[in-house]
TORLO-203878 format. One record per residue: residue number from 1; residue in one letter; x, y, z of N, C-alpha, C, O in turn. Coordinates in nm, 3 decimals. Layout:
<baros>
BARO   seq   type     neast    nnorth       nup    caeast   canorth      caup     ceast    cnorth       cup     oeast    onorth       oup
BARO   NUM      A         X         Y         Z         X         Y         Z         X         Y         Z         X         Y         Z
...
</baros>
This chain:
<baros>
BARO   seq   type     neast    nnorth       nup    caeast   canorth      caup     ceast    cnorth       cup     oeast    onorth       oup
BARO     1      X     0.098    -2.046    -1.482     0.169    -1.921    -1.501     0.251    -1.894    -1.375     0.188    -1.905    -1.270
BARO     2      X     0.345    -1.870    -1.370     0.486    -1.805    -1.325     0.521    -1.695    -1.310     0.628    -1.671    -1.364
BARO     3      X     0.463    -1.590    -1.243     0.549    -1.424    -1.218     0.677    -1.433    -1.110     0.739    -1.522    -1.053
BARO     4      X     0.678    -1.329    -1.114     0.879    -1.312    -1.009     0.820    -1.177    -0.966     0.731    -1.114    -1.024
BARO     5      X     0.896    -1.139    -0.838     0.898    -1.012    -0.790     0.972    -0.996    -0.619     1.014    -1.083    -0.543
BARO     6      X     0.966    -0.892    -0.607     1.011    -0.877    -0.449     0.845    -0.781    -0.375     0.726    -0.774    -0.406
BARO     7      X     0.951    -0.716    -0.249     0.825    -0.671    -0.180     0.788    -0.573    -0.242     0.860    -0.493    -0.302
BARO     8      X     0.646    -0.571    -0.230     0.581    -0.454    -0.276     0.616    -0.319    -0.163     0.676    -0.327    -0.056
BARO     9      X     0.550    -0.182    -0.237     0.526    -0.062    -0.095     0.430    -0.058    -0.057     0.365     0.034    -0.107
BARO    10      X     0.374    -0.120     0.018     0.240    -0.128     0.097     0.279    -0.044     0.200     0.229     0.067     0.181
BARO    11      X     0.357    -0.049     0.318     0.383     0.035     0.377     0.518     0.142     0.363     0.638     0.118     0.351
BARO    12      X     0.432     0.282     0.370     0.550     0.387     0.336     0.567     0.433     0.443     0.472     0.447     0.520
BARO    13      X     0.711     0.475     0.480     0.759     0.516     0.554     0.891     0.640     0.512     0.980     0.700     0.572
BARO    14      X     0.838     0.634     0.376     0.950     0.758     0.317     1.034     0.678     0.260     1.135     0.748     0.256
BARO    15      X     1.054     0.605     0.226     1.161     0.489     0.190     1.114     0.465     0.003     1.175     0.395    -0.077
BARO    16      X     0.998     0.543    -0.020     0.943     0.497    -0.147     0.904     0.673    -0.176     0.792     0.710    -0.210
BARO    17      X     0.954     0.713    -0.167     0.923     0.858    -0.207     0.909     0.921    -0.397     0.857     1.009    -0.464
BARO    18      X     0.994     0.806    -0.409     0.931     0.823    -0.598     0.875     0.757    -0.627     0.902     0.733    -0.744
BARO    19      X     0.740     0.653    -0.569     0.637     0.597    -0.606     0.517     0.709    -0.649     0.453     0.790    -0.582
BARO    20      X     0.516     0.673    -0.792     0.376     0.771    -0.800     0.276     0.736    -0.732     0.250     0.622    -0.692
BARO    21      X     0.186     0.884    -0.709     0.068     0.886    -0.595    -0.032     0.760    -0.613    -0.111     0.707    -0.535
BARO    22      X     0.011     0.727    -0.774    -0.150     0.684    -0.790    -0.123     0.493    -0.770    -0.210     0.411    -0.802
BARO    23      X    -0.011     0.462    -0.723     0.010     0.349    -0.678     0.017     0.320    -0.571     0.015     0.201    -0.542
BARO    24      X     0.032     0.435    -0.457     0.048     0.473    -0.343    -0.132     0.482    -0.320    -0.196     0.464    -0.216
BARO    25      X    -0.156     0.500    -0.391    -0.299     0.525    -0.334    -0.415     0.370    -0.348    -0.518     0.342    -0.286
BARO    26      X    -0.334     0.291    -0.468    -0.407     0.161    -0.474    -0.362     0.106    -0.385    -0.444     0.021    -0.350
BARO    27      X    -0.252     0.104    -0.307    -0.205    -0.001    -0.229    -0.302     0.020    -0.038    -0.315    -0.063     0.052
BARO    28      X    -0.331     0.113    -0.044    -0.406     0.206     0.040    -0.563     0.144     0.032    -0.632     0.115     0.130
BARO    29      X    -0.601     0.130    -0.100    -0.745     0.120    -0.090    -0.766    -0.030    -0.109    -0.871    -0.080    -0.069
BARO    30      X    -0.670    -0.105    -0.170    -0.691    -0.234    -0.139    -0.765    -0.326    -0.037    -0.701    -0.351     0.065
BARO    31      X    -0.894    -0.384    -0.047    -0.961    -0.445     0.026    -1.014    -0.577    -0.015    -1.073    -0.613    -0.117
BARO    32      X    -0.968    -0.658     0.122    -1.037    -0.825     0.087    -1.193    -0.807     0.058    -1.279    -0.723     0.084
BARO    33      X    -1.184    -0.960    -0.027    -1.349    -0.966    -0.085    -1.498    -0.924     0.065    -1.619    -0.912     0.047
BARO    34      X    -1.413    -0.911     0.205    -1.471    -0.914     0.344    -1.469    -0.783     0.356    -1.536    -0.751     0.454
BARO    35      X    -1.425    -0.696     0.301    -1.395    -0.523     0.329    -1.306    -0.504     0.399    -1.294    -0.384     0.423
BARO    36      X    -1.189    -0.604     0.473    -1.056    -0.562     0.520    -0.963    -0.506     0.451    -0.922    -0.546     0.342
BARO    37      X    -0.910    -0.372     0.533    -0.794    -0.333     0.440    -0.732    -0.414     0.439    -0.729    -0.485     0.539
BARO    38      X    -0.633    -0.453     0.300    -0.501    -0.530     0.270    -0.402    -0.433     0.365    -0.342    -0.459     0.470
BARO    39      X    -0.407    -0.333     0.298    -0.265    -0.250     0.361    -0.237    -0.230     0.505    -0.138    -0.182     0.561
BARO    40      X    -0.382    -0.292     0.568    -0.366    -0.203     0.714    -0.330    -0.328     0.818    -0.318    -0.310     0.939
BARO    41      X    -0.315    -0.453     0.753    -0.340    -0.576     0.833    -0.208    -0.637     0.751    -0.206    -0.753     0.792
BARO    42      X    -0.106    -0.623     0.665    -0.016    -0.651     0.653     0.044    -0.615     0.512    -0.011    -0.593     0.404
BARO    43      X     0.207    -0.617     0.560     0.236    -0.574     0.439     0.255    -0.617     0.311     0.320    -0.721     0.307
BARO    44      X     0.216    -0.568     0.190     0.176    -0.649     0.082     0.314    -0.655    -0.002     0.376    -0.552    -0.028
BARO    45      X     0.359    -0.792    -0.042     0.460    -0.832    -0.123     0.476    -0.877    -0.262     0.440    -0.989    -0.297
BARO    46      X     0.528    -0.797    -0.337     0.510    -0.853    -0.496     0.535    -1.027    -0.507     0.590    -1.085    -0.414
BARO    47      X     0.494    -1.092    -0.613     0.547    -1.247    -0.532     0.523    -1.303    -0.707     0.473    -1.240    -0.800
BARO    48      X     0.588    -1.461    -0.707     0.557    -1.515    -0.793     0.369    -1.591    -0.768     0.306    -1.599    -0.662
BARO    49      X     0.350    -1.612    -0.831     0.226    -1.741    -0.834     0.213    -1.841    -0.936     0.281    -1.825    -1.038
BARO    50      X     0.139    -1.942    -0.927     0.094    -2.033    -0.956    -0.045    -2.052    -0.998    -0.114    -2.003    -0.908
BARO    51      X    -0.122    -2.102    -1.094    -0.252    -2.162    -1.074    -0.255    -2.314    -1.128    -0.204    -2.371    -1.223
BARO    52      X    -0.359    -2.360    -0.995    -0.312    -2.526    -0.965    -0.468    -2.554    -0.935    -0.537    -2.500    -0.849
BARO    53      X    -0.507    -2.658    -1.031    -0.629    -2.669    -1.025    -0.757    -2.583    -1.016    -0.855    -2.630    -0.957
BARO    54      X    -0.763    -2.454    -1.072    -0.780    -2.362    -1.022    -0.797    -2.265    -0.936    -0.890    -2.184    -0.933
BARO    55      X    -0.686    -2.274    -0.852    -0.704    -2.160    -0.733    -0.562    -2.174    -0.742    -0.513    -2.283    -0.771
BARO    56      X    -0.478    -2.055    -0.716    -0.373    -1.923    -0.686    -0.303    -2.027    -0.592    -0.354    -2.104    -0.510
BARO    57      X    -0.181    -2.008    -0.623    -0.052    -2.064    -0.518     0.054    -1.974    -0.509     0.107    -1.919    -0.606
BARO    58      X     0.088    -1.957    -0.374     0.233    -1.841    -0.436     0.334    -1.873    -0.269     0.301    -1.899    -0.154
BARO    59      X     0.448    -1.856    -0.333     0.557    -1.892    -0.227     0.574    -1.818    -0.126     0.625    -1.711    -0.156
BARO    60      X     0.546    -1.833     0.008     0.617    -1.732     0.153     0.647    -1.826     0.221     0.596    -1.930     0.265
BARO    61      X     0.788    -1.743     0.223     0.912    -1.772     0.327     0.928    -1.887     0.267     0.917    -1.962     0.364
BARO    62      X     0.952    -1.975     0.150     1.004    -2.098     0.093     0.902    -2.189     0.040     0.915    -2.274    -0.049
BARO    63      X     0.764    -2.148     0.131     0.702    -2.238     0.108     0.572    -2.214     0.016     0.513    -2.106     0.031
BARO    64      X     0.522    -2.306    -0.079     0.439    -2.272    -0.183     0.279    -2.298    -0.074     0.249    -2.392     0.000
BARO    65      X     0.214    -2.186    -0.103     0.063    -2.235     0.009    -0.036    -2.144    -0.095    -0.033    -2.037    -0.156
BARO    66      X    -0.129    -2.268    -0.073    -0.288    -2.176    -0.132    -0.342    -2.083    -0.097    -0.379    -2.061     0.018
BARO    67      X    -0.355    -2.013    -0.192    -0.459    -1.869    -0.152    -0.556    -1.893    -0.160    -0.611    -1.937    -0.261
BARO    68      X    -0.627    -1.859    -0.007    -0.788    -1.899    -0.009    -0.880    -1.789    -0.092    -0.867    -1.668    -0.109
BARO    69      X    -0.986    -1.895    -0.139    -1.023    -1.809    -0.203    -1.095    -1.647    -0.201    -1.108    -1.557    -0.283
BARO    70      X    -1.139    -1.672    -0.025    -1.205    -1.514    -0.004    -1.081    -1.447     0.037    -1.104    -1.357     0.117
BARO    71      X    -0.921    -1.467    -0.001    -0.821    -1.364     0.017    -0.821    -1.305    -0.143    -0.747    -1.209    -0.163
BARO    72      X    -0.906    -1.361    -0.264    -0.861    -1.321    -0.402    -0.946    -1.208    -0.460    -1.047    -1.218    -0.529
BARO    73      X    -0.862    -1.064    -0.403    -0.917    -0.956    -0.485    -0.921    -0.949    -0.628    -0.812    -0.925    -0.680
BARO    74      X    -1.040    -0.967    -0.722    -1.021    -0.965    -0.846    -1.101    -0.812    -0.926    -1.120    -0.812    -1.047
BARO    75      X    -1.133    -0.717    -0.858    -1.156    -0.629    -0.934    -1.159    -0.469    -0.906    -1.244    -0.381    -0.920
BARO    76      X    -0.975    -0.474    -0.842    -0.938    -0.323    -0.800    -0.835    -0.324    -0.914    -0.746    -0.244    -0.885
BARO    77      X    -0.816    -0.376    -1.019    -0.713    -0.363    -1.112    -0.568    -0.360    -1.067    -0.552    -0.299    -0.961
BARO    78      X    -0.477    -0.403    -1.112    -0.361    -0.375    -1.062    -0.246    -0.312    -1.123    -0.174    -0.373    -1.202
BARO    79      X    -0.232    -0.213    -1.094    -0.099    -0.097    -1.148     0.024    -0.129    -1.150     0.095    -0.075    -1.236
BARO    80      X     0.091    -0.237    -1.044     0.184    -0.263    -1.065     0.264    -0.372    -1.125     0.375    -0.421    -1.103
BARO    81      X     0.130    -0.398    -1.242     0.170    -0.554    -1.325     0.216    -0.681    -1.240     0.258    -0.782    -1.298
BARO    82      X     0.209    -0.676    -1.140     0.286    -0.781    -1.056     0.153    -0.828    -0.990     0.048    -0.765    -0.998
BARO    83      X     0.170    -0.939    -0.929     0.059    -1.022    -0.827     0.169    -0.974    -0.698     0.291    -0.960    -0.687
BARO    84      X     0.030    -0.955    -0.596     0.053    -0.868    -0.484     0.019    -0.973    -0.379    -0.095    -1.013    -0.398
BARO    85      X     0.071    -1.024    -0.287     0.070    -1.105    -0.128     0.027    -1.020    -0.034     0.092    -0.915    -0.038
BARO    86      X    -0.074    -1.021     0.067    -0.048    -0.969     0.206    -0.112    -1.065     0.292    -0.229    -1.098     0.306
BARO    87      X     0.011    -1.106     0.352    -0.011    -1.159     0.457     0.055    -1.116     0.608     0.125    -1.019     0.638
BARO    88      X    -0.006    -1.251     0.709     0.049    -1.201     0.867     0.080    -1.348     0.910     0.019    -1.453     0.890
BARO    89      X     0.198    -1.320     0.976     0.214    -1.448     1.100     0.103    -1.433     1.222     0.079    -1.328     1.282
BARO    90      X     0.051    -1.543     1.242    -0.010    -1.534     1.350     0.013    -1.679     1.420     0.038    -1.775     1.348
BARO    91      X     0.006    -1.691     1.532     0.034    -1.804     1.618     0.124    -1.931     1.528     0.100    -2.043     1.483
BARO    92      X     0.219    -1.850     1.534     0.325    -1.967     1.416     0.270    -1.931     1.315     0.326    -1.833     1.267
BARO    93      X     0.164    -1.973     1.246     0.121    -1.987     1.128     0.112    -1.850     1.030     0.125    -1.738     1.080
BARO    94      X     0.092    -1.867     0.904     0.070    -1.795     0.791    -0.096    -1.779     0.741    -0.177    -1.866     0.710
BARO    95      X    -0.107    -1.642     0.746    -0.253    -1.643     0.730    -0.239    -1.542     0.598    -0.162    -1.445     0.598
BARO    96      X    -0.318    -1.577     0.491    -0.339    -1.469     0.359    -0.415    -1.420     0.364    -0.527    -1.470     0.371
BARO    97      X    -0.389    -1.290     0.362    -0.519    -1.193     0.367    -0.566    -1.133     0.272    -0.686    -1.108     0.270
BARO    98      X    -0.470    -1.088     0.157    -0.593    -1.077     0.050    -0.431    -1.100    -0.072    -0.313    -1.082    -0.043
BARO    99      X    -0.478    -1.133    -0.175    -0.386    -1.137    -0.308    -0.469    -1.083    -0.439    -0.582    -1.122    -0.469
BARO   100      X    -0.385    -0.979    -0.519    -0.413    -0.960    -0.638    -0.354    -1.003    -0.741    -0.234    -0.976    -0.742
BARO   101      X    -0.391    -1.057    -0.826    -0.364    -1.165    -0.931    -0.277    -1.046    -1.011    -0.305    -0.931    -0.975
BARO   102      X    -0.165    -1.061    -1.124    -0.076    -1.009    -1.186    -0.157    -0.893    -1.248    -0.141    -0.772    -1.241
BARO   103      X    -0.291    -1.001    -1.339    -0.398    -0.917    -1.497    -0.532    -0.908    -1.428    -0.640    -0.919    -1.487
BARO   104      X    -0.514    -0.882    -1.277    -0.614    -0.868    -1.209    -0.734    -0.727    -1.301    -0.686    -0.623    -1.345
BARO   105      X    -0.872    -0.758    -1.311    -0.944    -0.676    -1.379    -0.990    -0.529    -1.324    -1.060    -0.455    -1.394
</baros>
């Protein structure tokens, strides 16, 4: 499976002011399967994905990389029909910090 999207509003800064509250408020409570906020450790991006042998693939910055599996939130539901990315650069590299699947439960 194949979704499309751009960035999500994970972080508001007034720039999303007609987002209803109640999407504004999932993107907020979003937490890795570890209890890290998603929202507070990077900003979360609508994205396409993949599933490849079973586990989640999805493209940043060009490149297609696996989502590990303790980044895969599967049961905060997701409001905005889209599969959600948050990740961070860290020392060069790309680290995923948590993803919600499109029909996440």
């Amino acid at each position: 499976m194949i979704a499309s999207g751009s960035t999500a509003f994970a972080v508001d800064r007034g720039q999303f002011e007609n987002v209803p509250e109640h999407i504004r408020s999932w993107f907020k409570a979003v937490r890795s399967p570890t209890g890290v906020p998603c929202c507070d450790i990077a900003d979360g991006h609508r994205t396409a994905y993949d599933v490849r042998g079973g586990a989640y693939w999805v493209p940043i910055e060009g490149e297609w990389m696996q989502v590990p599996e303790k980044a895969v939130v599967r049961d905060v539901g997701n409001p905005v029909g889209e599969a959600v990315v948050w990740y961070v650069r860290h020392g060069g590299n790309i680290i995923i910090n948590c993803f919600v699947p499109a029909d996440a439960a």
